[in-house]
C-alpha positions as CSV (number, residue, x, y, z in Angstrom):
1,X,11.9,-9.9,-0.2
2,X,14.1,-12.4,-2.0
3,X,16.7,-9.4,-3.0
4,X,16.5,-8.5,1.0
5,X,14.4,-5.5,1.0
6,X,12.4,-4.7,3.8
7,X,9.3,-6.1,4.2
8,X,6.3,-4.0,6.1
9,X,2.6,-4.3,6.8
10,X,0.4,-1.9,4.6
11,X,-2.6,-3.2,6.0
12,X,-5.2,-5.3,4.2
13,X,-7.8,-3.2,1.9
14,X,-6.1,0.5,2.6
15,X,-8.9,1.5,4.3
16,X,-9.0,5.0,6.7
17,X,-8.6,3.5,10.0
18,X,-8.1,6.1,12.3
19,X,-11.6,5.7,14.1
20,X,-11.4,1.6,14.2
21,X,-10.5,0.4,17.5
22,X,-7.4,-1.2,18.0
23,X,-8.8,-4.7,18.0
24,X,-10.7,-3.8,14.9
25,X,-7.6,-2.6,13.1
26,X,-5.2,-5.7,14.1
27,X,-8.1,-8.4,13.2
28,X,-9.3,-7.0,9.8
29,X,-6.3,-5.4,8.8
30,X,-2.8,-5.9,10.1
31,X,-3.1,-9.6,11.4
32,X,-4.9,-10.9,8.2
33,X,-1.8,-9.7,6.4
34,X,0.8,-11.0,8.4
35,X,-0.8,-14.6,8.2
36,X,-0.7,-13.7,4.3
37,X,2.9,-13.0,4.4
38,X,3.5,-16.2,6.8
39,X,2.1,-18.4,4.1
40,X,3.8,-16.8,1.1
41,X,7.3,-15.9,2.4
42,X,7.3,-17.2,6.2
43,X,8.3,-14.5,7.5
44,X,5.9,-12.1,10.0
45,X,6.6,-8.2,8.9
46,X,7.1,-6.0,12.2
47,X,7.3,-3.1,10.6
48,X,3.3,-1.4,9.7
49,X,2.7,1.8,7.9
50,X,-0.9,2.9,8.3
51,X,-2.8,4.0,4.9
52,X,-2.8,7.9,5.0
53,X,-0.3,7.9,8.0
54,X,-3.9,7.5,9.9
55,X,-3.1,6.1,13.4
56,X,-4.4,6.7,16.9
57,X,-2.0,6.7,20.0
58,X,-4.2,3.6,20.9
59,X,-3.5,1.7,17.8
60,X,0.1,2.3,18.3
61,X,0.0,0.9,21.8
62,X,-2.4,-2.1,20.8
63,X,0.0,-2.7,18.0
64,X,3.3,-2.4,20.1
65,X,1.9,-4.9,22.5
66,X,1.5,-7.3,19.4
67,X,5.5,-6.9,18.4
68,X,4.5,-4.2,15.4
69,X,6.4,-0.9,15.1
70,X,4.0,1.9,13.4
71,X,6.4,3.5,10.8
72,X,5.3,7.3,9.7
73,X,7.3,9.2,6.9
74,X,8.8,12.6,7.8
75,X,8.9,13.8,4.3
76,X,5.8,13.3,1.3
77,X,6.5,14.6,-1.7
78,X,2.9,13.8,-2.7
79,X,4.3,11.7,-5.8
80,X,0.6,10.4,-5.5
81,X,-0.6,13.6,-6.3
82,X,-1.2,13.6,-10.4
83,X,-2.0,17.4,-10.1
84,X,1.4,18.5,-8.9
85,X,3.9,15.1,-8.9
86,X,6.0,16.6,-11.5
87,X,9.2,15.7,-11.5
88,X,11.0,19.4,-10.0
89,X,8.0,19.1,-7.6
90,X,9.0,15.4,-5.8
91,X,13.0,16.8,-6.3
92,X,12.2,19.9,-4.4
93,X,10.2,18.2,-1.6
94,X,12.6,15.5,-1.2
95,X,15.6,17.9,-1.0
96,X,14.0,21.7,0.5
97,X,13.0,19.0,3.3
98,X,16.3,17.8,4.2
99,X,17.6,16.4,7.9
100,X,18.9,13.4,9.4
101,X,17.3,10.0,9.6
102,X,14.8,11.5,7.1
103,X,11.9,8.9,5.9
104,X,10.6,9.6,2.9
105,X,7.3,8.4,1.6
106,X,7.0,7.3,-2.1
107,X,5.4,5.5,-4.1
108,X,5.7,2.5,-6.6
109,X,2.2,1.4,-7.6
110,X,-1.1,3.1,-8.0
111,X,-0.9,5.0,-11.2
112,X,2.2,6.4,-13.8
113,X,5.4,6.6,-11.5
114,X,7.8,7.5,-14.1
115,X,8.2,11.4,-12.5
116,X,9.3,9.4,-9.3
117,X,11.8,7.1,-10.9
118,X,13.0,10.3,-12.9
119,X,13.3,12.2,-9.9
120,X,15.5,10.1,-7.8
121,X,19.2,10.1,-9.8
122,X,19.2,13.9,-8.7
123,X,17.7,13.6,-5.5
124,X,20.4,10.5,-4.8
125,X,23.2,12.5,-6.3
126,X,22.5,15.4,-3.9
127,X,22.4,13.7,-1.2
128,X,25.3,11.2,-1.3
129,X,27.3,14.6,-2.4
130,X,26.6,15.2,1.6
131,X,27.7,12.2,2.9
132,X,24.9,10.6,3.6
133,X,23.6,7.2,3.0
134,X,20.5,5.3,2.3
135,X,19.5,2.1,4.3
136,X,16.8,0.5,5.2
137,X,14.2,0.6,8.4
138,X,15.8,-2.1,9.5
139,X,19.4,-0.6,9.6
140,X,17.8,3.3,10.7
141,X,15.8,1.9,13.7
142,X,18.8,-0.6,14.7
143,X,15.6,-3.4,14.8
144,X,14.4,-6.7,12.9
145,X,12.2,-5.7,10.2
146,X,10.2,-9.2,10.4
147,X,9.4,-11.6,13.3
């Protein structure tokens, strides 16, 4: 936060949420951790990226009413995946899968993440060879990331 990243709402305790109601889902989940990002870093995170990329079209209304954008990823390299997150594995995904305004989901925490780091130089190389750039959510979606 302090180097400007964006900041978004991973929900609580990572449950699978799909079936909660929406209510259920903003109380126990995305609202407690708002009010924990209020009183660390005063800011309220808009942006909310469902554990599992479970959401239902309810959620994302109930949500949308509350000021929270539900972010999905349009590419997974399943980095989380120790059976098959090799590094040529995450490099292929990331660039077989290629397209504008591409969101790609990847991880930084839960286990080894070395074949991720080692993936990227290539996967950045190929990609800025394009002319493209990476930015945040904030600069893709043209919205505030926080509240």
């Amino acid at each position: 936060f302090a180097e400007g990243h964006t900041v978004a709402n991973h929900s609580w305790s990572h449950p699978h949420s799909a079936g909660f109601s929406a209510d259920k889902l903003w109380q126990e989940q995305v609202l407690k951790t708002n009010e924990q990002f209020q009183h660390l870093v005063n800011i309220t995170p808009r942006f909310y990226r469902p554990p599992y990329g479970e959401v239902s079209d309810e959620q994302v209304a109930f949500l949308g009413q509350k000021g929270m954008k539900v972010i999905l990823w349009s590419v997974d390299p399943r980095d989380w995946n120790t059976s098959t997150n090799t590094i040529e594995n995450i490099r292929s995904e990331v660039i077989n899968h290629q397209h504008p305004e591409m969101i790609t989901l990847m991880h930084d925490s839960g286990g080894n993440r070395q074949n991720t780091v080692d993936a990227l130089a290539e996967i950045i190389e190929h990609y800025k060879a394009q002319g493209y750039k990476f930015v945040n959510l904030e600069t893709l979606l043209g919205i505030s990331d926080k509240g």
